[in-house]
mmCIF file as Biopython writes it, N, C-alpha, C and O atoms, coordinates in Angstrom:
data_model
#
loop_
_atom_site.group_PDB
_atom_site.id
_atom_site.type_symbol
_atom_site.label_atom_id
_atom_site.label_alt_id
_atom_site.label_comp_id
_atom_site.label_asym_id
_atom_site.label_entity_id
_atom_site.label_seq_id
_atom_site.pdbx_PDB_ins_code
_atom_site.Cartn_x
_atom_site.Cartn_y
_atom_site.Cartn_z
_atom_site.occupancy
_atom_site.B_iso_or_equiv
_atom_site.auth_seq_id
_atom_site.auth_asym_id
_atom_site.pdbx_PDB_model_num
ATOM 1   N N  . UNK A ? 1  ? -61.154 132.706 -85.573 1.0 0.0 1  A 1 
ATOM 2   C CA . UNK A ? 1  ? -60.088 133.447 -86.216 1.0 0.0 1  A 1 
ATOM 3   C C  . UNK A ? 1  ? -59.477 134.475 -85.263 1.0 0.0 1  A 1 
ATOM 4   O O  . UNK A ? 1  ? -58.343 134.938 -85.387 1.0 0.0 1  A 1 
ATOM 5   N N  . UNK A ? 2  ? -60.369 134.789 -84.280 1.0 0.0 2  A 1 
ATOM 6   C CA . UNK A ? 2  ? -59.740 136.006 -83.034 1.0 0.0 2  A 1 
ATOM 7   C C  . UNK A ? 2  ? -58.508 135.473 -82.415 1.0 0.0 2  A 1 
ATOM 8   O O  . UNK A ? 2  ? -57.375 135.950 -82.487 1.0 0.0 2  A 1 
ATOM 9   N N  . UNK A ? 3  ? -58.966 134.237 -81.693 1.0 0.0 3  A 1 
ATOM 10  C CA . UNK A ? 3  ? -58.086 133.809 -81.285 1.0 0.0 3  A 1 
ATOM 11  C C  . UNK A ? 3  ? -56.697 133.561 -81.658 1.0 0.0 3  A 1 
ATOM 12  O O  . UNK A ? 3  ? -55.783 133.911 -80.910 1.0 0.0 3  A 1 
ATOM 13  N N  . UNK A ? 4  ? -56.453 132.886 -82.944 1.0 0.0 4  A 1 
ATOM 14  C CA . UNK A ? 4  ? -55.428 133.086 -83.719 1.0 0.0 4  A 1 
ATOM 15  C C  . UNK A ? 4  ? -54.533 134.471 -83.862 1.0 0.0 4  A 1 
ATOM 16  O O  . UNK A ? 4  ? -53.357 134.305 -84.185 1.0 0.0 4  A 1 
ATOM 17  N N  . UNK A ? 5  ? -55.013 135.866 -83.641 1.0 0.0 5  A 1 
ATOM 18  C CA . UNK A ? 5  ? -54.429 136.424 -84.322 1.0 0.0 5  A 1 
ATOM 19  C C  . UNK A ? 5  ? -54.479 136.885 -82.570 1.0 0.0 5  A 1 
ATOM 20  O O  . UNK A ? 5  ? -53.573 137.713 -82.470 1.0 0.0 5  A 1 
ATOM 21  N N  . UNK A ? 6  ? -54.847 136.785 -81.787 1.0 0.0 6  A 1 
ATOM 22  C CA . UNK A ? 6  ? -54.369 137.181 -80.517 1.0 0.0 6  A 1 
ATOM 23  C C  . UNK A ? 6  ? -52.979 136.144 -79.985 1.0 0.0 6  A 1 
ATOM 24  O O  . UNK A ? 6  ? -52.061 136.475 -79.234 1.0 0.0 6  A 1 
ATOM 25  N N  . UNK A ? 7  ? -53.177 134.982 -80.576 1.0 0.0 7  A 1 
ATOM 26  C CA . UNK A ? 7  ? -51.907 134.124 -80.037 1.0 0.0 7  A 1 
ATOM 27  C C  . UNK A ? 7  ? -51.208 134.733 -81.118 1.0 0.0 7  A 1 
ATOM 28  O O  . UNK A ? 7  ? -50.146 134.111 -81.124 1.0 0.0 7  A 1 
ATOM 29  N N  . UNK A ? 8  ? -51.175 135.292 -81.731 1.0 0.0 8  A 1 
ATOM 30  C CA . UNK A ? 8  ? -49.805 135.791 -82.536 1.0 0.0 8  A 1 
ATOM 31  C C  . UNK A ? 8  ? -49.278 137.053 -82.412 1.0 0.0 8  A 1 
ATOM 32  O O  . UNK A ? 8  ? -48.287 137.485 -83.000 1.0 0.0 8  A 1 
ATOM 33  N N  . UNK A ? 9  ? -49.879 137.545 -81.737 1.0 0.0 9  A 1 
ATOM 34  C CA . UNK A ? 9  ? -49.275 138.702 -81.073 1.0 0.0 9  A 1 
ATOM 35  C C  . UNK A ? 9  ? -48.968 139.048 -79.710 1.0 0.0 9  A 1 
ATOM 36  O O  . UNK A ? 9  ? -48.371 139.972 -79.158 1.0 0.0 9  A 1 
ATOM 37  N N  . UNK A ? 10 ? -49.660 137.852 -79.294 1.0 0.0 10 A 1 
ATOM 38  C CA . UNK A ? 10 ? -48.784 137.492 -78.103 1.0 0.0 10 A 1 
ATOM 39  C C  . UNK A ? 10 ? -47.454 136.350 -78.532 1.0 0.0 10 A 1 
ATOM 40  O O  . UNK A ? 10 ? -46.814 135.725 -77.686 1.0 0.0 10 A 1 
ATOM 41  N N  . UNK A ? 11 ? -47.343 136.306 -79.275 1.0 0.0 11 A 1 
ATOM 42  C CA . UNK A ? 11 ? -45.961 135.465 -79.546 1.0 0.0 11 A 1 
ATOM 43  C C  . UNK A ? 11 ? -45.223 136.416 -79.851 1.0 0.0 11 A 1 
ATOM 44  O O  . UNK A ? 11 ? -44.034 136.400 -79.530 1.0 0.0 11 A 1 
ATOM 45  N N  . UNK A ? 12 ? -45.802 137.496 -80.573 1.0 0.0 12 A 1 
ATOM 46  C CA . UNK A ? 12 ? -44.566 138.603 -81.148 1.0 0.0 12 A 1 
ATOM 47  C C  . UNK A ? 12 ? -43.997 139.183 -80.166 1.0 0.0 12 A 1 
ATOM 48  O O  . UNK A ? 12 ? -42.807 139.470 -80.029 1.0 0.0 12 A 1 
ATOM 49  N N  . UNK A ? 13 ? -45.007 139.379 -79.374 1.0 0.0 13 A 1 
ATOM 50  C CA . UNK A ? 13 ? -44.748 140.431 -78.001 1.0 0.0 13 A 1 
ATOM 51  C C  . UNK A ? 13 ? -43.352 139.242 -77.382 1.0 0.0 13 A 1 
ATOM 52  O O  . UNK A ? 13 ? -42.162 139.454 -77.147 1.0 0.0 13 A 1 
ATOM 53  N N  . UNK A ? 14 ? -43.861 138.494 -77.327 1.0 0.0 14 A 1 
ATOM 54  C CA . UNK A ? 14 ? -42.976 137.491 -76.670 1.0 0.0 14 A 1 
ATOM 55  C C  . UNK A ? 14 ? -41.202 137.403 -77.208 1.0 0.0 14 A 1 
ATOM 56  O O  . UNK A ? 14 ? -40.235 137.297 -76.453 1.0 0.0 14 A 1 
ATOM 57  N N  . UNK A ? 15 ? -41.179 137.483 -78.691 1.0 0.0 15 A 1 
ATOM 58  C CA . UNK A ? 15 ? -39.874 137.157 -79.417 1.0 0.0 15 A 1 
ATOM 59  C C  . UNK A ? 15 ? -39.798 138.897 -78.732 1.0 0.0 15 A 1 
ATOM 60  O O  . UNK A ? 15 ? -39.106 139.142 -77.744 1.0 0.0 15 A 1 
ATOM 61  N N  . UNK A ? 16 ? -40.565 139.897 -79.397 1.0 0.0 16 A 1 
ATOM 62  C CA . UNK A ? 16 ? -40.054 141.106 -78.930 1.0 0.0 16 A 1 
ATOM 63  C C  . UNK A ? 16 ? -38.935 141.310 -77.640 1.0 0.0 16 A 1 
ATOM 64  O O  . UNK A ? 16 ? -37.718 141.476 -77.713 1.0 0.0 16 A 1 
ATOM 65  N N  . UNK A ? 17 ? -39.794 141.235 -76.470 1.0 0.0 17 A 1 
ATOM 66  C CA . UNK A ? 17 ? -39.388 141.408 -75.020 1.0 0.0 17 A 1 
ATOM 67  C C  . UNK A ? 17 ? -38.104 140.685 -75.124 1.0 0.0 17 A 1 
ATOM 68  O O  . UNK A ? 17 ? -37.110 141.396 -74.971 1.0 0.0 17 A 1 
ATOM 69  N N  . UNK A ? 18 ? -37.809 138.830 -75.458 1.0 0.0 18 A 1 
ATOM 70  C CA . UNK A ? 18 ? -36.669 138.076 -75.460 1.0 0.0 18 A 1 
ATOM 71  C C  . UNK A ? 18 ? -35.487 139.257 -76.153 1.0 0.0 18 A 1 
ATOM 72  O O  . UNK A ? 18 ? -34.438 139.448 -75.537 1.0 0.0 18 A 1 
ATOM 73  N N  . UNK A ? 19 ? -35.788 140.068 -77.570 1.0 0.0 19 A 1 
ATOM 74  C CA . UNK A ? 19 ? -34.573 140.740 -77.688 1.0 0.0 19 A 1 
ATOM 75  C C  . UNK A ? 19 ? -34.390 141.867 -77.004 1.0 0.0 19 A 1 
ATOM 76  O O  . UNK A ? 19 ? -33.295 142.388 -77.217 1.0 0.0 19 A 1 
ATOM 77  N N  . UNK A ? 20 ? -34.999 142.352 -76.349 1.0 0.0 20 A 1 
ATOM 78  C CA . UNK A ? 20 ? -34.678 143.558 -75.086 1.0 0.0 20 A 1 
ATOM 79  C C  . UNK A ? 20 ? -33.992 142.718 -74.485 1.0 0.0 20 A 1 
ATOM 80  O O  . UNK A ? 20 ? -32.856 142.720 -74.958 1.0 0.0 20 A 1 
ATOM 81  N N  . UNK A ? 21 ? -34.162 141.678 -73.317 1.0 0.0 21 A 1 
ATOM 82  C CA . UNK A ? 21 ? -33.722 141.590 -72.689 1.0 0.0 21 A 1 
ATOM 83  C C  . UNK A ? 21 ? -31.979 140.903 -73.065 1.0 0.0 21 A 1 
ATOM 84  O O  . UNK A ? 21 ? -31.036 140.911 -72.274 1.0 0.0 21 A 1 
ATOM 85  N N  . UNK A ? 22 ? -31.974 140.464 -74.206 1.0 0.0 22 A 1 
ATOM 86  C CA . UNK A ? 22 ? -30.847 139.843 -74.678 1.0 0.0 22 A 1 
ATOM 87  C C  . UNK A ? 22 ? -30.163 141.225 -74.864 1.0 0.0 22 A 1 
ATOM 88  O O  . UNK A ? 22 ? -28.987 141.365 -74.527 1.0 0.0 22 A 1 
ATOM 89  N N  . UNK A ? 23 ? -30.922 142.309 -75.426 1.0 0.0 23 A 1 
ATOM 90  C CA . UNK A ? 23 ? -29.636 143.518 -75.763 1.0 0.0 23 A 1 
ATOM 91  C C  . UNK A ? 23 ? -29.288 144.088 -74.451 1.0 0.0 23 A 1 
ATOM 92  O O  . UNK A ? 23 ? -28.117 144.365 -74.193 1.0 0.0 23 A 1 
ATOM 93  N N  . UNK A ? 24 ? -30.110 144.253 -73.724 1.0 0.0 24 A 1 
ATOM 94  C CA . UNK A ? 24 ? -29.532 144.547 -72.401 1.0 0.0 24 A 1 
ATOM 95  C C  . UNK A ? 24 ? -28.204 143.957 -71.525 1.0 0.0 24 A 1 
ATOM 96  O O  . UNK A ? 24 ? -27.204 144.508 -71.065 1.0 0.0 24 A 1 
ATOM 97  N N  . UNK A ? 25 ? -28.725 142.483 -71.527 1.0 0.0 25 A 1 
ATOM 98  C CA . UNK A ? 25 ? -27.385 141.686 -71.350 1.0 0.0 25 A 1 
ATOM 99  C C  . UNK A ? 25 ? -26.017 142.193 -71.597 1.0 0.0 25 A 1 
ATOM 100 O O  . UNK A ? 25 ? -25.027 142.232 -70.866 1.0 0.0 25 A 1 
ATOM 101 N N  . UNK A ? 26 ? -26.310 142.750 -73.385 1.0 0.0 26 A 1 
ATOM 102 C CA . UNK A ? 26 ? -25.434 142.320 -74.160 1.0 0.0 26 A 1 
ATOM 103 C C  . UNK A ? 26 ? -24.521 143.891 -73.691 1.0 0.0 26 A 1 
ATOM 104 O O  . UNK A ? 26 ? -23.331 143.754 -73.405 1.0 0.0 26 A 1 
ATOM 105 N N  . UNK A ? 27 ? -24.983 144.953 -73.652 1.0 0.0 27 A 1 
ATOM 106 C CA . UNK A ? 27 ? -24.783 146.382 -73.573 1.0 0.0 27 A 1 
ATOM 107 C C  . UNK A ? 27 ? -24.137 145.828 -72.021 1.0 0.0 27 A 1 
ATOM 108 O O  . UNK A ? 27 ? -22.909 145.767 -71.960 1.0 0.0 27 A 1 
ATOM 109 N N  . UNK A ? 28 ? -24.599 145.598 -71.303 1.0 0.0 28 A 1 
ATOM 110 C CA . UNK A ? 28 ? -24.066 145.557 -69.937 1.0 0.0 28 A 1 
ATOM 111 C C  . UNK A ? 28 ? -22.653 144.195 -69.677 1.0 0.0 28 A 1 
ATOM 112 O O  . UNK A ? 28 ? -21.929 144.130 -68.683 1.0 0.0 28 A 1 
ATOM 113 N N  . UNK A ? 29 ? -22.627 143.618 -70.424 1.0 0.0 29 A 1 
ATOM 114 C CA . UNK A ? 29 ? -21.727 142.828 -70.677 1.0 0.0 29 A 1 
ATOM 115 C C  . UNK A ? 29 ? -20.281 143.570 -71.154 1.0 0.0 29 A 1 
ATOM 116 O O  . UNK A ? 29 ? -19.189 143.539 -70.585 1.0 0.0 29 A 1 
ATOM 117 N N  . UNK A ? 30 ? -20.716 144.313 -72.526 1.0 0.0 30 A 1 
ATOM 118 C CA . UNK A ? 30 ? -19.695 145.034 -73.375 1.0 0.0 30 A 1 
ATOM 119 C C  . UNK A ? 30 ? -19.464 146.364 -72.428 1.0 0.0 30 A 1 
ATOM 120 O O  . UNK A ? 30 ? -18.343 146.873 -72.412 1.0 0.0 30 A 1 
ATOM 121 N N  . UNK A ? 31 ? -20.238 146.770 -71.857 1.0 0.0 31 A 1 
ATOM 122 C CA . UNK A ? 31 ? -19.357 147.833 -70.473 1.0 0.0 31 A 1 
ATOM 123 C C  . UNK A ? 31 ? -17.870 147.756 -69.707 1.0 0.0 31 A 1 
ATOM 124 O O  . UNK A ? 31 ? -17.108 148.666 -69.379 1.0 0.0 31 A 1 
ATOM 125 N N  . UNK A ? 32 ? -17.789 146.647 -69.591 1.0 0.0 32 A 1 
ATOM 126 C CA . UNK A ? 32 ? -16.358 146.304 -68.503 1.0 0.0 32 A 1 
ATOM 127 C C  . UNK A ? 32 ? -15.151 146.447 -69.813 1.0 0.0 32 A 1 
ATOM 128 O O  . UNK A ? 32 ? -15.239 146.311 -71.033 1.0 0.0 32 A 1 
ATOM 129 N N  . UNK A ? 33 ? -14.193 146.735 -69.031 1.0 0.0 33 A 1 
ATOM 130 C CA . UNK A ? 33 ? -12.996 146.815 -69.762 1.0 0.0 33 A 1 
ATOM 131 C C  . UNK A ? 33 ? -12.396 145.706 -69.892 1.0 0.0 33 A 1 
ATOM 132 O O  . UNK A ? 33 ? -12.805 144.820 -69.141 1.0 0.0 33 A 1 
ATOM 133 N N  . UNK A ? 34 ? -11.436 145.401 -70.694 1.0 0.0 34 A 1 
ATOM 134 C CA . UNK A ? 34 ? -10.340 143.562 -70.381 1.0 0.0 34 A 1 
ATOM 135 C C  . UNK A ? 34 ? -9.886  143.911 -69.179 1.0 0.0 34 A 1 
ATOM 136 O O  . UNK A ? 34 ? -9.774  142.830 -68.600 1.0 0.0 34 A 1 
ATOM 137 N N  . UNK A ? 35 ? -9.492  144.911 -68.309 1.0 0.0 35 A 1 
ATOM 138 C CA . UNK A ? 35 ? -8.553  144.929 -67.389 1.0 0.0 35 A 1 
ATOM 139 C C  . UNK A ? 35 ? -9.866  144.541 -66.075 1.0 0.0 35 A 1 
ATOM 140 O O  . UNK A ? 35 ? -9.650  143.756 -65.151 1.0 0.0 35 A 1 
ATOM 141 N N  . UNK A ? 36 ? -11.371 145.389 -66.303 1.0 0.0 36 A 1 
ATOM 142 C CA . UNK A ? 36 ? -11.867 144.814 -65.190 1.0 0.0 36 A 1 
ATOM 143 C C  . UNK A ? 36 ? -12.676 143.479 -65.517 1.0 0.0 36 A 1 
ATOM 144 O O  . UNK A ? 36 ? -13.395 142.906 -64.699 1.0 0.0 36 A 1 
ATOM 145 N N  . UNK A ? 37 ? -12.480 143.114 -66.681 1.0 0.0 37 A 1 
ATOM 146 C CA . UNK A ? 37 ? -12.874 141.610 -66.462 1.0 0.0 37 A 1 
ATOM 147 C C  . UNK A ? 37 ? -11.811 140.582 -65.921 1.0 0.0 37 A 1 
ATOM 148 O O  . UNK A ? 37 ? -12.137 139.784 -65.042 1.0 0.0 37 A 1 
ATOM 149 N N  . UNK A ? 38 ? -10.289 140.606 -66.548 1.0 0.0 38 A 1 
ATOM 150 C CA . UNK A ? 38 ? -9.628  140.076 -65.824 1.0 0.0 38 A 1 
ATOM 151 C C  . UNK A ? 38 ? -9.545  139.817 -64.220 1.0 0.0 38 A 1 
ATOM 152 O O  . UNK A ? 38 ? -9.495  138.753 -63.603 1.0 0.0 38 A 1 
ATOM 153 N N  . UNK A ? 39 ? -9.548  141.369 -63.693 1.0 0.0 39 A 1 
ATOM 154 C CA . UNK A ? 39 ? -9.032  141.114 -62.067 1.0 0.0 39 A 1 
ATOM 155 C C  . UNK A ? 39 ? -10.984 140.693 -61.674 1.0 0.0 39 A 1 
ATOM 156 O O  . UNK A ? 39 ? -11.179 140.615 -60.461 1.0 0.0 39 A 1 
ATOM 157 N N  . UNK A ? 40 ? -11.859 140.528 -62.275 1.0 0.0 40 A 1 
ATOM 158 C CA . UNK A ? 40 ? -13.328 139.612 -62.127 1.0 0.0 40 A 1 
ATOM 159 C C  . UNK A ? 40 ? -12.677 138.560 -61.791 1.0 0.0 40 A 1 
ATOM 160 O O  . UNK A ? 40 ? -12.473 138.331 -60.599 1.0 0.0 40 A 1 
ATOM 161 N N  . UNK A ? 41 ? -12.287 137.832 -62.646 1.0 0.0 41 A 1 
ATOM 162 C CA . UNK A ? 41 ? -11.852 136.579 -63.107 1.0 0.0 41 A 1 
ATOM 163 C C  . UNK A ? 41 ? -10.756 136.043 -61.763 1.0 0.0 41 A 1 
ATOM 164 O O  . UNK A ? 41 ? -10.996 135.147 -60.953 1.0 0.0 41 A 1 
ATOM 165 N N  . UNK A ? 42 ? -9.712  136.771 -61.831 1.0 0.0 42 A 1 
ATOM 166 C CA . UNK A ? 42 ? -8.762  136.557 -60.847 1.0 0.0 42 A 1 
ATOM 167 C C  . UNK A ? 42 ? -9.456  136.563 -59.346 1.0 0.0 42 A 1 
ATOM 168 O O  . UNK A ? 42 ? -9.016  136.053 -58.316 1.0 0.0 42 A 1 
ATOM 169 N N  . UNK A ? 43 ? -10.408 137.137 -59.504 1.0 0.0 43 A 1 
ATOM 170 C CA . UNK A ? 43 ? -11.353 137.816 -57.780 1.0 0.0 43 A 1 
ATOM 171 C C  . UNK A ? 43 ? -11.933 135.973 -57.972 1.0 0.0 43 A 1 
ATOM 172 O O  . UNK A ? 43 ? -11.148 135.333 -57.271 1.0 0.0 43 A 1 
ATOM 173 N N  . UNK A ? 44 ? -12.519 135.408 -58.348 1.0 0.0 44 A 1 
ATOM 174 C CA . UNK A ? 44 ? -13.646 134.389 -58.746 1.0 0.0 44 A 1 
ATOM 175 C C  . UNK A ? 44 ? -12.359 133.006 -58.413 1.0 0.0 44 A 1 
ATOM 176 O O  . UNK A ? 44 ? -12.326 132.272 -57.426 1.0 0.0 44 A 1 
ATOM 177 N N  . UNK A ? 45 ? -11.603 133.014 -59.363 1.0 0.0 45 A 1 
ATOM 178 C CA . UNK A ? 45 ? -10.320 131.910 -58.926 1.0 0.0 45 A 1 
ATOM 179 C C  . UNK A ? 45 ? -9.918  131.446 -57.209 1.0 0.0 45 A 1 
ATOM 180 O O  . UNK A ? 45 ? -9.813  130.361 -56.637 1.0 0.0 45 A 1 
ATOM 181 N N  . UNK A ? 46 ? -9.782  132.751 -56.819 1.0 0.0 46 A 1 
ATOM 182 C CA . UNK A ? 46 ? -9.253  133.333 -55.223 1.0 0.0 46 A 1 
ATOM 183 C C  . UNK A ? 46 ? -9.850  132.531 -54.977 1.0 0.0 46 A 1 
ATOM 184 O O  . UNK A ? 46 ? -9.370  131.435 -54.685 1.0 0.0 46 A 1 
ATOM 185 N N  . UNK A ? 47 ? -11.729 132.897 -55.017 1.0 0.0 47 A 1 
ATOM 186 C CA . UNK A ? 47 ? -12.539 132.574 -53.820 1.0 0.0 47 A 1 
ATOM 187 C C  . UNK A ? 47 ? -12.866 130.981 -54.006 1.0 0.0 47 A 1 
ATOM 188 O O  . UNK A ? 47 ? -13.169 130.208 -53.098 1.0 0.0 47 A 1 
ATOM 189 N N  . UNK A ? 48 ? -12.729 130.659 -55.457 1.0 0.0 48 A 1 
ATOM 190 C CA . UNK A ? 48 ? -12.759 129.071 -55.887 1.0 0.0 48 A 1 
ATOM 191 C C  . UNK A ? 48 ? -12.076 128.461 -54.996 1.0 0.0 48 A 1 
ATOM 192 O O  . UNK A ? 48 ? -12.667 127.763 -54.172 1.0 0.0 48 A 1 
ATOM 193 N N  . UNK A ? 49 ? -10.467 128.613 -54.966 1.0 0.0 49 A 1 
ATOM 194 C CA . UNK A ? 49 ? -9.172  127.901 -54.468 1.0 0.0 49 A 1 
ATOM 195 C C  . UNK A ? 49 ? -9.445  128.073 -52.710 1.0 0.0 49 A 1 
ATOM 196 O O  . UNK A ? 49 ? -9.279  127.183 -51.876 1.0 0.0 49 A 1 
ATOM 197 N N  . UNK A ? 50 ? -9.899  129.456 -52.461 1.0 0.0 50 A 1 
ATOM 198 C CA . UNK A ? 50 ? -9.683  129.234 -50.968 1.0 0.0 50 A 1 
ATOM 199 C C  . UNK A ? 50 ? -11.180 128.280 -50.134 1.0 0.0 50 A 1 
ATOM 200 O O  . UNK A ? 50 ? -11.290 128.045 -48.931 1.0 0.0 50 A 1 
ATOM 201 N N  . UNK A ? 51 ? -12.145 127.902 -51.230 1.0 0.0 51 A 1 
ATOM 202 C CA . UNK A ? 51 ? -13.197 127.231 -50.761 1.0 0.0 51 A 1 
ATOM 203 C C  . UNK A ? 51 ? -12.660 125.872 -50.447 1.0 0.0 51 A 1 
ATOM 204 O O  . UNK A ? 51 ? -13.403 125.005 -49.989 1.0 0.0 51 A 1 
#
């Protein structure tokens, strides 16, 4: 029965950590403005076309 309840909290721990790291993403994603994601975007095209 130990075992069981140690694999389940290591699973929790597990789903846990996955949503840190997803909110992190997510916070650092929603940082940029439209204007500096655009000229991102336009920077990324450039270097596409001149490859």
């Amino acid at each position: 029965m130990r075992w069981w309840k140690i694999l389940g909290l290591a699973g929790l721990a597990g789903v846990a950590a996955t949503g840190v790291v997803t909110v992190r993403a997510e916070r650092r994603r929603q940082a940029y403005t439209p204007d500096e994601i655009r000229s991102r975007l336009q920077e990324r095209v450039a270097r596409a076309r001149s490859t």
